[in-house]
C-alpha positions in Angstrom: -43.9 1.5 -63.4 -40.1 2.2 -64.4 -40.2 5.1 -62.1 -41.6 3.5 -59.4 -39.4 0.2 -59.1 -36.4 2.6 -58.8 -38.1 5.3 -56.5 -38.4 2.1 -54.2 -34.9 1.0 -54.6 -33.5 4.2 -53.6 -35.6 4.0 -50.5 -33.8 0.9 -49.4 -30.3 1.6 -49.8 -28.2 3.4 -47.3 -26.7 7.0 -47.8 -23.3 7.8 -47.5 -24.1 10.9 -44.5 -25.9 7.5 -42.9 -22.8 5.6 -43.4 -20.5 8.2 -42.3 -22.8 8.5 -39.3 -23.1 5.2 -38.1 -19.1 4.5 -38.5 -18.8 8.2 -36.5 -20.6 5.5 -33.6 -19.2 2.5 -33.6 -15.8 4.4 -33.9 -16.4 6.2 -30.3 -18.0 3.5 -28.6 -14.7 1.5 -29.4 -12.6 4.5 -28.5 -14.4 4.1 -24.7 -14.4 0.5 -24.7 -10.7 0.6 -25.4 -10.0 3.3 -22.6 -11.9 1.5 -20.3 -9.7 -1.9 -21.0 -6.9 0.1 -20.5 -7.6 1.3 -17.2 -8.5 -2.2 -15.6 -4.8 -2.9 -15.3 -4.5 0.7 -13.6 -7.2 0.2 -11.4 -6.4 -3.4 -10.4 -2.7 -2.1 -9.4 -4.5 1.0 -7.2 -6.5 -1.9 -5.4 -4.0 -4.1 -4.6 -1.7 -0.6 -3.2 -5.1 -0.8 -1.0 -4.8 -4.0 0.0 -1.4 -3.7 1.0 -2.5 -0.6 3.1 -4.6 -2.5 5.0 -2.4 -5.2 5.9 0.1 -3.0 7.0 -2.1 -1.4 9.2 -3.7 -4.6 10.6 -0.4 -6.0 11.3 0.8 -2.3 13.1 -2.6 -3.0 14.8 -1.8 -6.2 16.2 1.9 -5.8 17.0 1.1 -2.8 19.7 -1.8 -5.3 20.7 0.6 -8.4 21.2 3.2 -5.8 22.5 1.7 -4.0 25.2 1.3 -5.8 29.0 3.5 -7.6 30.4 7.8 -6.9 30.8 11.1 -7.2 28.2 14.2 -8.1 29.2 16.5 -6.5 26.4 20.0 -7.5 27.6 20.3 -11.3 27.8 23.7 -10.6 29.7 21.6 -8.3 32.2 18.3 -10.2 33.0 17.7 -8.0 36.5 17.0 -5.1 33.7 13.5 -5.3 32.8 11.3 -2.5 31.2 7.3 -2.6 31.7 5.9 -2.6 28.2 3.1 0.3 28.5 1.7 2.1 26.2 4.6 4.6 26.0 7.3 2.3 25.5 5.7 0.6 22.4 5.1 3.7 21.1 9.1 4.8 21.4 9.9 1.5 20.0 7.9 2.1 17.1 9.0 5.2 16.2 12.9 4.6 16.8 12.4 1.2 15.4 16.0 1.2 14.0 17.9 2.1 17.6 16.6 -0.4 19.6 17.5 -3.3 20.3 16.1 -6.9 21.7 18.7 -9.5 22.3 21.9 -7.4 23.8 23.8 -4.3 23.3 26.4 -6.1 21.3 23.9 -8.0 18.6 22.2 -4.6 17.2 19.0 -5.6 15.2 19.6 -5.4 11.3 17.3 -2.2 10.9 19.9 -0.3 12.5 21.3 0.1 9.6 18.0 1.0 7.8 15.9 3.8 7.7 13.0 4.4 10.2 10.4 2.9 8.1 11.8 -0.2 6.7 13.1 -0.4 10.1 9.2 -0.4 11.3 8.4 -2.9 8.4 10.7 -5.5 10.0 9.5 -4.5 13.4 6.2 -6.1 12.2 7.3 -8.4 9.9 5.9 -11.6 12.3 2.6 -10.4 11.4 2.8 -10.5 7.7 3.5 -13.2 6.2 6.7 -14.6 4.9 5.9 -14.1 0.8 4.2 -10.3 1.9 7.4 -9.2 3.7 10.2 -10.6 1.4 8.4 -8.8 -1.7 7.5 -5.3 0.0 11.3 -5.4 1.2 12.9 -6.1 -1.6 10.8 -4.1 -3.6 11.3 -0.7 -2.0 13.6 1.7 -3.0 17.1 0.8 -1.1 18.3 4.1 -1.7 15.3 5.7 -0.1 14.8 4.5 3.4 11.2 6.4 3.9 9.0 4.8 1.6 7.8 1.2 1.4 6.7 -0.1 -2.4 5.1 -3.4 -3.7 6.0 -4.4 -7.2 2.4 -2.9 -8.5 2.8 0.6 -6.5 6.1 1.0 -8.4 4.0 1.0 -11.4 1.4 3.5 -10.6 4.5 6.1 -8.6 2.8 4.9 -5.1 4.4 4.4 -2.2 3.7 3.4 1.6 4.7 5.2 5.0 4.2 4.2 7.7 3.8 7.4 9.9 5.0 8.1 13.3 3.1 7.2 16.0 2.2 10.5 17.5 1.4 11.4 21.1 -2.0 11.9 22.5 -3.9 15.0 23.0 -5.1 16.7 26.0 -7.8 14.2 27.6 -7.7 11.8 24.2 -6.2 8.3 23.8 -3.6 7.9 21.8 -4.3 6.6 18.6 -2.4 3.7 16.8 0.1 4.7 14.0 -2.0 5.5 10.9 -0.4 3.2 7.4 -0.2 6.1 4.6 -0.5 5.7 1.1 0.7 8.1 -1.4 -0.2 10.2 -3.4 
C-alpha cells in the first residue's frame, strides 16, 4: 500500500517541463497583450491625423462651394472693379492663396508673408472652427511653410498638405483640391 499512496501522489503534482511550459504561455500572451496596449496610443494618434484630414477637406469643400457665384470687389478704394467668381477664379485663389488680396492693394492679407499652404489654411479658416484653426497653426512647423501638423501628427512624423488644385482634363470637371496626408 506504501507504494501505491506515493505512486498516486506523484500523479498529482506538477512537473517542472509543465511548469516551464505553462510560464513559456502566460509569458507570450503578456508580451502581446502589452504590445497591443502600446499601440492604442499609436493608433488613436493615426485616427485623429484622419480626422483632421477630413475636416480639412470638408472645409476646402465648402469654401469653393460658398465661393463660387456671384462677384468680388477686391479694392474698397476701386468699387467699379469687380471680378466674376467662376470656377477658375477660385481655383487661382486657392492656389496663390498668399498673393491675393481682399480688402485693398495697400492692406495685403497676413499669408502673404506665409507659405502657400498655411496660406490656404487661413484661406479656410471660417470654416473650421476657432479651437481647430488656432491649434493646427500654431502647431505646424514655422520654419516649413509646406506642411500643416496637429499636436498628435507631430508625434507619429505626419504631416498635412493641402495640394494644389489642379486643372481639368480634356472633357472632365475639375475636381476639388484633394487634403493629403503623409506618409
Amino acid at each position: 500500500m506504501i507504494t501505491k499512496l506515493s505512486v498516486s501522489r506523484a500523479n498529482k503534482a506538477f512537473s517542472l517541463v509543465e511548469l516551464l511550459l505553462v510560464l513559456a504561455i502566460i509569458s507570450i500572451m503578456a508580451a502581446l497583450v502589452i504590445n497591443s496596449f502600446s499601440n492604442a496610443a499609436q493608433d488613436s494618434r493615426n485616427v485623429m491625423a484622419r480626422q483632421q484630414q477630413a475636416t480639412l477637406q470638408s472645409a476646402i469643400n465648402n469654401w469653393i462651394s460658398g465661393q463660387v457665384g456671384g462677384f468680388e470687389v477686391p479694392d474698397a478704394n476701386n468699387p467699379s472693379r469687380r471680378y466674376e467668381r467662376t470656377v477658375g477664379y477660385v481655383r487661382n485663389k486657392y492656389n496663390y492663396a498668399t498673393n491675393y488680396w481682399t480688402d485693398s492693394p495697400s492692406n495685403p492679407r497676413e499669408s502673404r508673408s506665409n507659405g502657400d499652404i498655411v496660406g490656404r489654411l487661413e484661406l479656410i479658416k471660417d470654416y473650421l472652427d476657432d479651437d481647430t484653426y488656432r491649434h493646427l497653426a500654431d502647431s505646424s512647423p514655422g520654419s516649413d511653410f509646406t506642411k500643416i501638423q496637429s499636436g498628435a501628427m507631430a508625434k507619429t512624423g505626419q504631416h498635412i498638405e493641402l495640394s494644389a488644385w489642379s486643372l481639368p482634363g480634356a472633357g472632365k470637371r475639375s475636381p476639388y483640391p484633394k487634403v493629403e496626408l503623409y506618409p
